[in-house]
Every structure is written in structure tokens, then in C-alpha cells.
N, C-alpha and C positions, 0 to 999 in steps of 0.2 A: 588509597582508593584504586580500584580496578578499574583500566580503562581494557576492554577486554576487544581486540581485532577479530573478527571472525575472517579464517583464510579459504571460507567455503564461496559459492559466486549461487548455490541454489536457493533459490527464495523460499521454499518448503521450511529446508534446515534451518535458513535464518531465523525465520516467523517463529520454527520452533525454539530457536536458540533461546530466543527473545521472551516467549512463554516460561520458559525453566527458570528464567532469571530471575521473571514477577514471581514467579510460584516457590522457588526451592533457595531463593536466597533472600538473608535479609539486612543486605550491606548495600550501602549507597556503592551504585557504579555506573558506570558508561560503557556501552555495546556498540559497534562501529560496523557495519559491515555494505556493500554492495551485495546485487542481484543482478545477474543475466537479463535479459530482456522480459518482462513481468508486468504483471495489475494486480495491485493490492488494492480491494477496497474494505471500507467499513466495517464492522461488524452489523451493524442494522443499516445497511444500504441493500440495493433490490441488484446484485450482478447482474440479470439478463438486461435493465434499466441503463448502466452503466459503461458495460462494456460492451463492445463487437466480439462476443464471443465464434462466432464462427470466423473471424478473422485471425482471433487468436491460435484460434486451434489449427486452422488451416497453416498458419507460419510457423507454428511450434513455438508459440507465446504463453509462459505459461501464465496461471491466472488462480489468484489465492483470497481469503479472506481474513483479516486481523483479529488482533482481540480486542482492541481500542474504537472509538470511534471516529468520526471524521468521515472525509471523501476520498474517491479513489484519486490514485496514483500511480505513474507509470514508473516502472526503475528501468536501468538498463545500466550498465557497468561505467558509464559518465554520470552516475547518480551516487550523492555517499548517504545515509542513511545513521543517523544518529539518536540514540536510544538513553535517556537519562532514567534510570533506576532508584526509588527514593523508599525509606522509608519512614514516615512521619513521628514526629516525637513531639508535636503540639498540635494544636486545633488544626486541624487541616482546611485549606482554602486549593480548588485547584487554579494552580500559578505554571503559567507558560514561561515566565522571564528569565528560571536561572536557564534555560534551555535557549531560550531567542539570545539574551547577553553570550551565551559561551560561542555560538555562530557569531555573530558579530564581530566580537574580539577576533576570533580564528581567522575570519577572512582579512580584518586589516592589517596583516601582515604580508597578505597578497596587493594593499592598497586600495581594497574595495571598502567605501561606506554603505551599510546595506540600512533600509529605512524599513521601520518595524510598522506593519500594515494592524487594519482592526480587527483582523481576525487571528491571531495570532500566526503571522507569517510575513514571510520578509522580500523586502522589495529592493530591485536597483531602478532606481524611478517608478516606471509605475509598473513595472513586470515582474512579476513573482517567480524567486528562486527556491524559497523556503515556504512549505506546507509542514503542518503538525499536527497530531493528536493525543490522545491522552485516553488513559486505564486506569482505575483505582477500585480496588477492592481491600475495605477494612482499612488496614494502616500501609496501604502496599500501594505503590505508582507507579505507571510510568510516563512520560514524555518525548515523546520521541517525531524528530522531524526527519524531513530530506533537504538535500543537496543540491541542486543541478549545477554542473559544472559542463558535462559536453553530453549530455541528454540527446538521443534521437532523438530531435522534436517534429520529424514526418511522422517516426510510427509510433509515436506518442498520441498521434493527434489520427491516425488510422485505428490505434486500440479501444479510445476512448471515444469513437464516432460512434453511434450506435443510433440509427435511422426508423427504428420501431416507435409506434407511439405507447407507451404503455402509461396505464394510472394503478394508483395505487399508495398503501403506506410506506414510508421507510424515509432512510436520511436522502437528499439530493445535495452530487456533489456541488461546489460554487465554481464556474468555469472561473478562468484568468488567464492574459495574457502571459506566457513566461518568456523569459530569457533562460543565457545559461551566461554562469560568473567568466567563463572561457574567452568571452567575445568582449569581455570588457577586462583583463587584466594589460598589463602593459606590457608584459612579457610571457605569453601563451607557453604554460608548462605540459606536458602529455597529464593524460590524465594521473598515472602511477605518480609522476612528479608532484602533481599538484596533491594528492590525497596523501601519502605518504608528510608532506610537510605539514598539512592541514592534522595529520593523526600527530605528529609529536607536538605541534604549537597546542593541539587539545589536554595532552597529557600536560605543559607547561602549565596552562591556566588553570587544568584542576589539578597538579601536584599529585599527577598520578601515576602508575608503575603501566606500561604497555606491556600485556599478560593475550593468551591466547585460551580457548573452550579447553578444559581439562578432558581429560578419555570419559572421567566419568558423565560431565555434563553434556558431553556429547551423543553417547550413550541414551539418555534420558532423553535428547533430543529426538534422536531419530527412531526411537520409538511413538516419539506424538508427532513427527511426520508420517510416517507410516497409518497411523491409527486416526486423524484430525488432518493435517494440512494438502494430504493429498488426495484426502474422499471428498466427494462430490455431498453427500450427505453434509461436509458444513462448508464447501466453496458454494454450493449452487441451490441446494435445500433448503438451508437459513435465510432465504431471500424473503421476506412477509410477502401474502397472496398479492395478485396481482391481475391486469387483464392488458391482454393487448392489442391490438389494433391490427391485423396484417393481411395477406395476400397470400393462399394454401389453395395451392392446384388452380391457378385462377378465380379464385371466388376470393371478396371479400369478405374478413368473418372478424370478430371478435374470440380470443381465445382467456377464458380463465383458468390461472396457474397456480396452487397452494403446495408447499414445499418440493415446488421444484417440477410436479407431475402435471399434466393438462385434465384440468378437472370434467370443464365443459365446451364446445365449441356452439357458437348461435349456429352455425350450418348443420343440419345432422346427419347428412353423407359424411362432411370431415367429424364432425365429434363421435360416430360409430367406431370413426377409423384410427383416430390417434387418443382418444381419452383414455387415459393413464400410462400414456407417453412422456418420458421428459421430454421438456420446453427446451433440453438443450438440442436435443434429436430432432425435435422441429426445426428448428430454426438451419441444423445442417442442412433437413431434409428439403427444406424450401430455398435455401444459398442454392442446392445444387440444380432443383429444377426451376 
């Protein structure tokens, strides 16, 4: 089994790492990688909902959208990201466990007991370190959680404020309080130390070879970064419509948004003036005034 490192830190290339692997292989294996400072949400979640995007943007945060579902997530290079690859050879049920058991074991050789929450994610008492989601198409899976180990958790919590009222369809994340495993180990390793040991006790438990993205799968990749992870077409477009509640030029108005563009404003001085504007260009447009 291929426990595969990815030695990149860009959230694009991972996402896409991580695509190529569901799609173009069909061997059980594990993906491992960090991302730079980042918001990954959902596939069917509403990003402007979710995130402060013009926070993001503003700090040079970048900001992506998965192929699995679930809630968003903040990564930042105190985050490790693990990614289980299956491909079914019986009835298929989707099962979170060999993914929660393989975190589990890994950390108690740091001496952390970590306690399996109801939703599939893991707690050190009642603070959530580990969030997960899941993909399956046909006979093809994946499972893939995160990490927090020294997480900024200020601008975790600055990425994921988002002060609009907006309704509408799509998944909503489930807040929690987190921690990170750093503050509770008994001898606080830097982060390189603590992941580096946390990757070989991974490769222990599943008996697997630590292997790195070949030229070619990389290749593949950074063509569906290019084309998919870093157009706004499916970060910010793929959001289901939406309406939202805000403050434009001083007026209060209601704005509705379908793929991403502002359809209609209740005011009709601002809806002359921005309808068929992206809602991400508003929302600059009003941060600034």
C-alpha cells in the first residue's frame, strides 16, 4: 500500500492531488498532505455563507471547494490532512471507522487518547481535533479527515466569521469548539517533528511503503488546478442560489445570487447598478465603502 506525502504546501494542487487519486487509480492508499493557510468547504455548501471572503482575500487566504462533502475547514501548515482511498470489493456501506481507528492509534504514541464524537470526528474531551468527509462514486471512495495539531486558531476563527445574513439551500457547517493535540502533548514537538513521526507510525499501522506524487500524477494534477480548483466557476459559482440581507451604499436591501452573479436587488437604484455582478465583487465593493 501506498502511503503517498504530498511535498507541495498549495491547497489547489493538493485538492487536485487528491481528485487524480479517486479518479485515475484504483489501489487502496493514503494521501497525506498540509496546506498553507486555506478554506476548504463542501461541495454543496453556499462559500459566500461560510466564509469571510473578503477577509480572505484581503490577507491572501486562499479559499477552494472539495469534491466530498461535509463543512468547511480551515488548514494552515499546523494542520495534517489525511486522505484514505478505497476501492470496494463488497456491498458497500459508507464507514468512517478504518479512518477514525487509524488517527486514533497514530496519536497514542504521542499519549493522546482521542474520544470518537457522533459525527464522525474526534475529540480530546469535548474539543474537536478531527473533522471528516467522504466521496464515493460507483465502486470508488474516499475518507479523508484533518488534524489540528498547532492550527492558528485566531484566523481560523477570522476566516470562518462571516456576518451576512444569508438563506438559502445547501449543507451548513456544524460549529465546535476545537483545540489543538500541541497543547496537550507532554512534550510539545514543532510541528515537522510531530507530523514526520505521526507519517511513519501511519505507514507502521497500515504496512505501508512512504512513496511521493510521480511526474506523471502530477502532471494530471496541475492541469485540474488550472482548469477546476482555481476558477471561481467552481470555488464560488457551485454555491446553490441564495439571498442575502446587507448594507450597499447605505441602504438596506436584500440581494439574490444564482451561480455566483447578483440576479436582483429589492432597491432599484442598486439593482440597476450591480445586477449581474459577482456577489464576490459586492461584498469587496461594500468591505471597502
Amino acid at each position: 500500500m501506498r502511503l503517498i506525502v504530498s511535498p507541495f504546501y498549495d491547497a489547489a494542487v493538493n485538492l487536485a492531488l487528491e481528485e487524480v487519486y479517486f479518479k485515475h487509480s484504483e489501489d487502496d492508499l493514503c494521501f497525506i498532505y498540509r496546506n498553507n493557510a486555506s478554506v476548504i468547504v463542501g461541495k454543496h455548501q453556499n462559500i459566500f455563507k461560510e466564509v469571510n471572503l473578503p477577509y480572505c482575500i484581503n490577507n491572501n487566504i486562499a479559499y477552494h471547494r472539495r469534491i466530498s462533502g461535509g463543512g468547511t475547514v480551515f488548514h494552515d501548515l499546523g494542520n495534517l490532512n489525511i486522505s484514505l482511498h478505497n476501492t470496494r470489493r463488497e456491498e458497500f456501506k459508507v464507514n468512517y471507522q478504518p479512518l477514525l481507528d487509524l488517527i486514533i492509534e497514530a496519536v497514542k504514541h504521542f499519549d493522546i487518547d482521542l474520544i470518537q464524537g457522533e459525527r464522525n470526528d474526534l475529540y480530546i474531551q469535548d474539543h474537536k481535533v478531527t473533522g471528516t468527509a467522504c466521496h464515493v462514486v460507483r465502486d470508488r471512495t474516499i475518507h479523508h479527515g484533518t488534524l489540528l495539531y498547532n492550527a492558528n486558531k485566531e484566523l481560523l476563527h477570522e476566516c470562518l466569521h462571516q456576518p451576512l445574513k444569508i438563506s438559502g439551500r445547501g449543507v451548513d457547517s456544524v460549529r465546535s469548539n476545537i483545540t489543538n493535540l500541541k497543547e496537550h502533548v507532554s512534550q510539545p514537538l514543532s510541528e515537522e517533528e510531530f507530523f514526520s513521526q505521526f507519517i511513519v507510525h501511519l505507514s507502521d499501522i497500515l504496512d505501508a511503503y512512504i512513496d511521493y506524487p510521480t511526474d506523471q500524477e502530477l502532471e494530471t494534477a496541475i492541469q485540474l488546478r488550472d482548469n477546476k480548483y482555481t476558477l471561481d466557476s467552481w470555488n464560488l459559482d457551485y454555491s446553490p442560489p441564495f439571498k442575502a440581507e446587507m448594507k450597499i451604499e447605505g441602504r438596506d436591501c436584500i440581494v439574490e445570487v444564482e451561480k455566483g452573479k447578483i440576479m436582483h436587488v429589492d432597491d432599484e437604484d442598486i439593482s440597476k447598478k450591480f445586477s449581474g455582478t459577482g456577489f464576490k465583487e459586492l461584498l469587496l465593493h461594500t468591505k471597502e465603502t
